[in-house]
C-alpha positions as CSV (number, residue, x, y, z in Angstrom):
1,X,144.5,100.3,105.0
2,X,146.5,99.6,101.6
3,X,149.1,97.0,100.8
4,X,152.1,98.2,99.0
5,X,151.3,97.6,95.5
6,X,148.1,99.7,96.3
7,X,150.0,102.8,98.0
8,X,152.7,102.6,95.1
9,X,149.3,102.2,92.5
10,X,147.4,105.8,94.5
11,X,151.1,107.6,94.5
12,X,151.8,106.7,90.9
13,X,148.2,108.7,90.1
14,X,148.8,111.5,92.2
15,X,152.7,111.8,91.2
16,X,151.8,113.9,88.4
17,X,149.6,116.6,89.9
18,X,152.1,116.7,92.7
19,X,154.0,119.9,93.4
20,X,155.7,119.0,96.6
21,X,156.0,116.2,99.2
22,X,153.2,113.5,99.5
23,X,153.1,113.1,103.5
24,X,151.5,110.1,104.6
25,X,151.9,107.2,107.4
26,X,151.9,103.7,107.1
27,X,151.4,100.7,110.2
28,X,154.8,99.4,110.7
29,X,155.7,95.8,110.3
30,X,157.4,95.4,113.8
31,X,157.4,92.2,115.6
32,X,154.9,93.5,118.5
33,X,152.2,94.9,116.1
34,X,152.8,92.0,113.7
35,X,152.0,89.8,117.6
36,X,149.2,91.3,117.8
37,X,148.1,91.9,114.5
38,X,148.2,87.6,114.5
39,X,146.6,87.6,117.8
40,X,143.4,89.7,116.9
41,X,142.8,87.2,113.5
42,X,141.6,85.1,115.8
43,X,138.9,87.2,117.2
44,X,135.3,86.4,115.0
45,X,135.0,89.4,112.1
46,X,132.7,91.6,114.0
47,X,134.8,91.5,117.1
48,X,137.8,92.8,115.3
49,X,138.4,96.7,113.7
50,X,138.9,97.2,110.3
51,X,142.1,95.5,109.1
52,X,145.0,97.3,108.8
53,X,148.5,95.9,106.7
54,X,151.3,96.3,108.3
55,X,153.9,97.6,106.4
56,X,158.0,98.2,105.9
57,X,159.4,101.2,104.1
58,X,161.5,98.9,101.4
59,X,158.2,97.0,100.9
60,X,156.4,100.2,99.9
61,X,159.7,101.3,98.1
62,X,160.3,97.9,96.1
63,X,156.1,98.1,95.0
64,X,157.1,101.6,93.6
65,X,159.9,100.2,91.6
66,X,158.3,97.1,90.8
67,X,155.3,99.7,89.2
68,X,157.4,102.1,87.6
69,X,156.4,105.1,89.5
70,X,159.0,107.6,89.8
71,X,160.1,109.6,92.6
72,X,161.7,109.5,96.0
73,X,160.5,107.8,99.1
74,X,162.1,109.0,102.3
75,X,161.3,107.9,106.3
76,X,160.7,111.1,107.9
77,X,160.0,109.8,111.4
78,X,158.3,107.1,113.5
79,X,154.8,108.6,115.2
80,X,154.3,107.2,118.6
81,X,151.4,108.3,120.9
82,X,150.3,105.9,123.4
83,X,149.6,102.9,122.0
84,X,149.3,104.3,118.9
85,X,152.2,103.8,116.5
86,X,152.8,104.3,112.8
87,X,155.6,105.1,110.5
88,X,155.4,108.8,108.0
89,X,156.9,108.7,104.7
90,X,157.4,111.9,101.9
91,X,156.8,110.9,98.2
92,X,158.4,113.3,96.5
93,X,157.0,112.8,92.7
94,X,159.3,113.6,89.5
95,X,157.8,117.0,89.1
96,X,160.5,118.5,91.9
């Protein structure tokens, strides 16, 4: 679980072995998951799972500016299984 400046930071030192698209998710900042993201910081350490960041698509898109990695970010499609939920993103590095 990565904040953006650390996705943008492990995509900027993969970009240039990087043939094709990077495919990987990310928790979505949404206003339920963000509830109950709140919710379970009040639970003692060991009661809570590991702790993920919720994240938005600009916010991952802004840290790759903001670094200087090049490339293209693109939403490919929101994952929803139960009450799982996350957001996948393609990196396409510079080398397409």
């Amino acid at each position: 679980y990565y904040n953006a400046p650390d996705i943008a930071g492990l995509l900027g030192k993969a970009s240039p072995r990087l043939e094709g698209k990077f495919i990987f998710t990310i928790a979505p900042r949404t206003p339920a998951l963000m509830a109950m993201w709140r919710v379970g910081k009040m639970f003692p350490r060991a009661d809570r799972s590991p702790v993920m960041v919720p994240q938005t698509v600009s916010g991952v898109a802004d840290a790759l500016r903001t670094s200087g990695v090049k490339g293209r970010l693109k939403e490919i499609e929101r994952v929803k299984s139960g009450f799982y939920i996350s957001t996948a993103l393609a990196f396409e590095g510079p080398n397409i």
